[in-house]
N, C-alpha and C positions, 0 to 999 in steps of 0.2 A: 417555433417549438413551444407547447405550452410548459405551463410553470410546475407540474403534476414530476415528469422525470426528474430534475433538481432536487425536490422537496423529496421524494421518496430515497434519491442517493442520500442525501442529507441524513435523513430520521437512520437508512439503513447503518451506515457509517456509525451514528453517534453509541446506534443499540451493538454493533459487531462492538465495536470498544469498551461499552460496558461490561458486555459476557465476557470478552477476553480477558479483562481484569478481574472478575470475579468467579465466572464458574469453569475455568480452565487449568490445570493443576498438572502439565506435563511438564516434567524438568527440560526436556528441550527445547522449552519455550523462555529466550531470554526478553528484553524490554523491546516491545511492540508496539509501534503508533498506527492506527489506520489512517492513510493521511487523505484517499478520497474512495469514492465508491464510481463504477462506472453498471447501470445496470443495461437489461438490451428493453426495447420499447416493449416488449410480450413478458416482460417481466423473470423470464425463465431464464436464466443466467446475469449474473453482477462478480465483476471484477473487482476482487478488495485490492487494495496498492497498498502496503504496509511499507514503513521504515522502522530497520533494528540497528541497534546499536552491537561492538564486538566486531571478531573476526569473518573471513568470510566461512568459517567453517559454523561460526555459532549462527549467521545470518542463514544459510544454508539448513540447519535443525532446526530453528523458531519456524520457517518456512514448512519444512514437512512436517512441526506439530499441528501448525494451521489446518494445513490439508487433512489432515488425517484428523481431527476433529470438525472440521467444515460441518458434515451430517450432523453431529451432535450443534454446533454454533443454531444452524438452519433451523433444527428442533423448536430450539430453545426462543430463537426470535419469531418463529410463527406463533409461539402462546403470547408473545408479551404485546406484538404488533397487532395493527387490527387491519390485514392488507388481504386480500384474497390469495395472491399467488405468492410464498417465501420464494426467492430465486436459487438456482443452486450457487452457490458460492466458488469462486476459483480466485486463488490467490497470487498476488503476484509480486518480488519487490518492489517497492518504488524505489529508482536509483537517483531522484531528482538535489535529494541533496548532498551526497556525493559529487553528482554534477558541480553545483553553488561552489562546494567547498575545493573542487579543482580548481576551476574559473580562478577563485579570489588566490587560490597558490600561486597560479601563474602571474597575477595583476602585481600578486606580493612582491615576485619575483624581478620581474622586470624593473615595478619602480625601484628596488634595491640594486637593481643592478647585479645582482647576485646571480647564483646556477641561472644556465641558459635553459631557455623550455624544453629542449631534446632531455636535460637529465632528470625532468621531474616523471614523475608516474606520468600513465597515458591516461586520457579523458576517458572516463565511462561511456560506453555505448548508451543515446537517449531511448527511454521507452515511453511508450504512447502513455499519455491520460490520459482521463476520461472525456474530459475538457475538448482534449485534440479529435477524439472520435467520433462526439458527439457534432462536431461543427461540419463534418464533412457530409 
């Protein structure tokens, strides 16, 4: 694989994160991290993976301000990029550290000797990276 898709995820990521912090003003957008980009090789679509902090109902609105500003994000990163094709944007959570923070519940758990794993919350379902997509 050349080195061109990485760097483009890269540059895409770091500029979606800028805009989001600065030219986005919807109240149902709570604290947003983009944590990767996954885009497709014809450029025409990329998958943001964000992490939000709060409940699932606030993680849930940050998500549909995303979407529902995507076209405007797009706009905005084809003036500032110098790429031929803006991809369309679809957004997705990332649930990865969620995950993490199970995992070390349960490590917690055990070494204390404490609640047996049946009483803690269930593991998150994992969702693909980009990473994982990309290799196949």
């Amino acid at each position: 694989m050349s080195e061109r898709m990485p760097r483009v995820d890269e540059l895409l990521r770091e500029e979606i994160s800028a805009h989001i912090g600065r030219s986005l003003s919807d109240p149902r957008l709570g604290f947003v991290t983009v944590t990767s980009v996954s885009t497709s090789p014809d450029l025409r679509h990329a998958k943001v993976f964000v992490s939000t902090i709060g409940s699932e109902e606030q993680r849930v609105a940050s998500l549909a301000a995303l979407k529902s500003a995507a076209s405007h994000l797009r706009t905005v990163i084809g003036k500032s990029l110098r790429i031929r094709r803006v991809p369309d944007l679809h957004f997705e959570l990332d649930e990865a550290g969620d995950r993490g923070a199970r995992i070390q519940q349960l490590l917690g758990s055990i070494a204390d000797g404490g609640l047996p794993p049946e009483a803690l919350s269930p593991l998150p379902a994992p969702t693909r990276t980009g990473v994982e997509e990309k290799s196949r």
